[in-house]
C-alpha positions as CSV (number, residue, x, y, z in Angstrom):
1,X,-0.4,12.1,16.7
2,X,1.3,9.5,14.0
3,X,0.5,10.2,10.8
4,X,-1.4,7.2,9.9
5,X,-4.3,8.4,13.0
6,X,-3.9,12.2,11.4
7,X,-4.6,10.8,7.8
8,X,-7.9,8.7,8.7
9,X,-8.9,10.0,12.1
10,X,-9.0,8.4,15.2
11,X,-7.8,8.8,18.7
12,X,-7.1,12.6,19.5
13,X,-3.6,14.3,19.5
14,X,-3.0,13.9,23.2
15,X,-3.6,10.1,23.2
16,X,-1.1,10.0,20.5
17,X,1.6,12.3,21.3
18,X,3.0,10.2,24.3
19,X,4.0,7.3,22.1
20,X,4.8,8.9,18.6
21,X,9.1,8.4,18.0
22,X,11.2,11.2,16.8
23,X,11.2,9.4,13.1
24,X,7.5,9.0,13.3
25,X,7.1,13.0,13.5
26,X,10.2,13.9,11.1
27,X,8.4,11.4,8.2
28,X,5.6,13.0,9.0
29,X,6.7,16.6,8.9
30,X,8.1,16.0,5.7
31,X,5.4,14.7,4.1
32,X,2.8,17.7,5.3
33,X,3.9,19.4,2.0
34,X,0.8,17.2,0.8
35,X,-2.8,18.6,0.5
36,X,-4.2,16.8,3.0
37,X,-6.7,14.6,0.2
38,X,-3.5,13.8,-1.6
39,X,-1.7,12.6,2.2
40,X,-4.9,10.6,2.7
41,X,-4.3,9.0,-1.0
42,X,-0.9,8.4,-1.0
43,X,-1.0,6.6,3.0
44,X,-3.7,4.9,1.6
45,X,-1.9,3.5,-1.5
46,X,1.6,3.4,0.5
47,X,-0.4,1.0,3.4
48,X,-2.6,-1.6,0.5
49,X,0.9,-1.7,-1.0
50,X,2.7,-2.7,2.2
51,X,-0.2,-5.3,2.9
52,X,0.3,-7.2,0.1
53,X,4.1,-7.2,0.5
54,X,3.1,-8.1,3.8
55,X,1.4,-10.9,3.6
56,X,4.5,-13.5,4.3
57,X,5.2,-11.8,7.3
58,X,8.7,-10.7,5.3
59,X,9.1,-7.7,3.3
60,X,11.9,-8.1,1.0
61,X,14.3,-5.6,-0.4
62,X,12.8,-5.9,-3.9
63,X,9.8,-4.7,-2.9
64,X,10.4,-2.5,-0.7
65,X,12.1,-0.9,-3.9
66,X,9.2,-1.4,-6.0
67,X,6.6,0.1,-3.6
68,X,9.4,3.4,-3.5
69,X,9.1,3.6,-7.4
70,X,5.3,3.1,-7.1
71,X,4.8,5.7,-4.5
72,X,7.0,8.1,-5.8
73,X,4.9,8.1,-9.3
74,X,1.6,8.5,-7.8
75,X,2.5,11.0,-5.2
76,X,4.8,13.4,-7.2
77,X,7.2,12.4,-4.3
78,X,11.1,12.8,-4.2
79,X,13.0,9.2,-3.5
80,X,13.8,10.2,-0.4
81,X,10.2,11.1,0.1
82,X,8.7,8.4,-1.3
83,X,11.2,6.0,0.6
84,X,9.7,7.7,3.7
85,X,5.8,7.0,3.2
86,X,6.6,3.6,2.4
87,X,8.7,3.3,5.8
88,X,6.0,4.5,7.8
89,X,3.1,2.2,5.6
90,X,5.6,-0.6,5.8
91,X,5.6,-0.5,9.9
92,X,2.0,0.4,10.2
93,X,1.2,-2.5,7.7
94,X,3.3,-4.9,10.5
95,X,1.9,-3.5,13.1
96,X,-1.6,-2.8,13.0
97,X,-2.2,-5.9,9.5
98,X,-5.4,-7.6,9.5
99,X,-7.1,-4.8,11.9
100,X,-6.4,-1.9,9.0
101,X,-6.3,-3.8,6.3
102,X,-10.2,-3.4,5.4
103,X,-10.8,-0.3,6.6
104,X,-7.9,1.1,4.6
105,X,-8.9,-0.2,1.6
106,X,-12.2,0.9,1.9
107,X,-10.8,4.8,2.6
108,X,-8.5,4.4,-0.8
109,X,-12.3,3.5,-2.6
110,X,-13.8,6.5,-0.9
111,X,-10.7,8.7,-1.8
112,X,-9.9,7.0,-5.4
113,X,-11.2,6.9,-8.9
114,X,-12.0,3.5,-10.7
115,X,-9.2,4.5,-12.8
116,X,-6.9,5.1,-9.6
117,X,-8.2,1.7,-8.3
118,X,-7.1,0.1,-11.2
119,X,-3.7,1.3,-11.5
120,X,-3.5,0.6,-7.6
121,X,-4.4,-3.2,-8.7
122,X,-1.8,-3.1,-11.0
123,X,1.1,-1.5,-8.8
124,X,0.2,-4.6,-6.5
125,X,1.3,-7.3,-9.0
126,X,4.5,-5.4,-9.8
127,X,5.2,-5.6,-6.1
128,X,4.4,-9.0,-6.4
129,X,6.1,-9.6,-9.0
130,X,9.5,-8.0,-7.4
131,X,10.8,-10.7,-5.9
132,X,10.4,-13.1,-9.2
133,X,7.5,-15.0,-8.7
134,X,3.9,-13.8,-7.4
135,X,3.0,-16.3,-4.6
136,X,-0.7,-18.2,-3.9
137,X,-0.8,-16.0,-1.0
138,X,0.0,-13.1,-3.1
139,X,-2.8,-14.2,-5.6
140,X,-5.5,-14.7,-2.7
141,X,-4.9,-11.0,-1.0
142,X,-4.6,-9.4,-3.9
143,X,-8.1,-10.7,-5.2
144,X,-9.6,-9.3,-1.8
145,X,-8.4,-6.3,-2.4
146,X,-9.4,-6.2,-5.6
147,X,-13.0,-7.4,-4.6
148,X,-12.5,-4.5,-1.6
149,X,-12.2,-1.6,-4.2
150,X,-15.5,-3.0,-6.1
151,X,-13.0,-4.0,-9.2
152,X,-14.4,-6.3,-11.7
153,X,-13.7,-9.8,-11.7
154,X,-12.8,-9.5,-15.2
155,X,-10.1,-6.1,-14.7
156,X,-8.8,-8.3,-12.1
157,X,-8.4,-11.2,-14.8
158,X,-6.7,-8.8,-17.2
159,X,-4.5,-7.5,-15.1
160,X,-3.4,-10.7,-13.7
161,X,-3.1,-12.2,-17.4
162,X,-0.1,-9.5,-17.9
163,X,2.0,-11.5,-15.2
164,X,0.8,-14.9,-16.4
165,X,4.5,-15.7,-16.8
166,X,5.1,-14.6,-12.7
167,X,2.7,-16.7,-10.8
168,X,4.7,-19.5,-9.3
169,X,1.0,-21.5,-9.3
170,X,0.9,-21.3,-13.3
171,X,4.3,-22.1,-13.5
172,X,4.4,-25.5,-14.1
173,X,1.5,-25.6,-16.7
């Protein structure tokens, strides 16, 4: 069964079994260290993280590094580790995109505190913000996420005041 179904239900093991890869079940060996209510956090941050870096159809090195660094603090995760769970949210982000996206989100509110919400808000613009300059497309997702986790329109506002100086929209004003 891949890790993402194990994490948030779904088809049973047998369905899965036949297509899982090697590196699918090695990731996911290594990462059953987890309770399983921290697993479902952290594949639930990893994948919201990987949406928004997602969301030009490119995921670039910089934030692939930034989602590491994020995952690794919120997990309690080695590089290597951490590196791993963003692999497996990056190609479950590609693969499965706008027919996870909600229903992810709406497991990290169920599994989250506001606080943790917040801070998830804020790891988003830092990945954003990776690459230089936080895109309208950027902007736009991570408002529905934002609105997806039950966040205020005015946390959102404060948190997207702190990388004024990074959205390429506000640039040239």
């Amino acid at each position: 069964m891949s890790l993402f179904r194990r994490l948030f239900g779904g088809a049973n093991a047998a369905d899965d079994v036949a297509g899982e890869t090697e590196s699918v079940r090695r990731i996911a060996a290594r990462l059953e260290r987890l309770a399983p209510e921290r697993a479902r956090f952290l594949a639930a941050f990893a994948y919201v993280l990987a949406r928004l870096a997602n969301v030009d159809l490119r995921i670039d090195e910089a934030e692939s590094r930034e989602m590491e660094r994020l995952v690794a603090g919120a997990a309690e995760l080695g590089p290597e580790e951490a590196a791993l769970a963003v692999e497996i949210a990056k190609s479950q982000a590609r693969l499965l995109g706008g027919t996870e996206n909600y229903v992810v989100t709406r497991e990290f509110r169920r599994v989250s505190t506001p606080a943790e919400r917040m801070r998830l808000v804020e790891a988003l613009y830092a990945v954003a913000a990776a690459d230089r300059w936080i895109t309208n497309a950027e902007t736009t997702e991570i408002a529905a996420i934002a609105d997806e986790l039950g966040l205020a329109r005015e946390d959102l506002a404060a948190v997207r005041a702190r990388y004024r100086d990074r959205i390429a929209a506000l640039r040239a004003r």
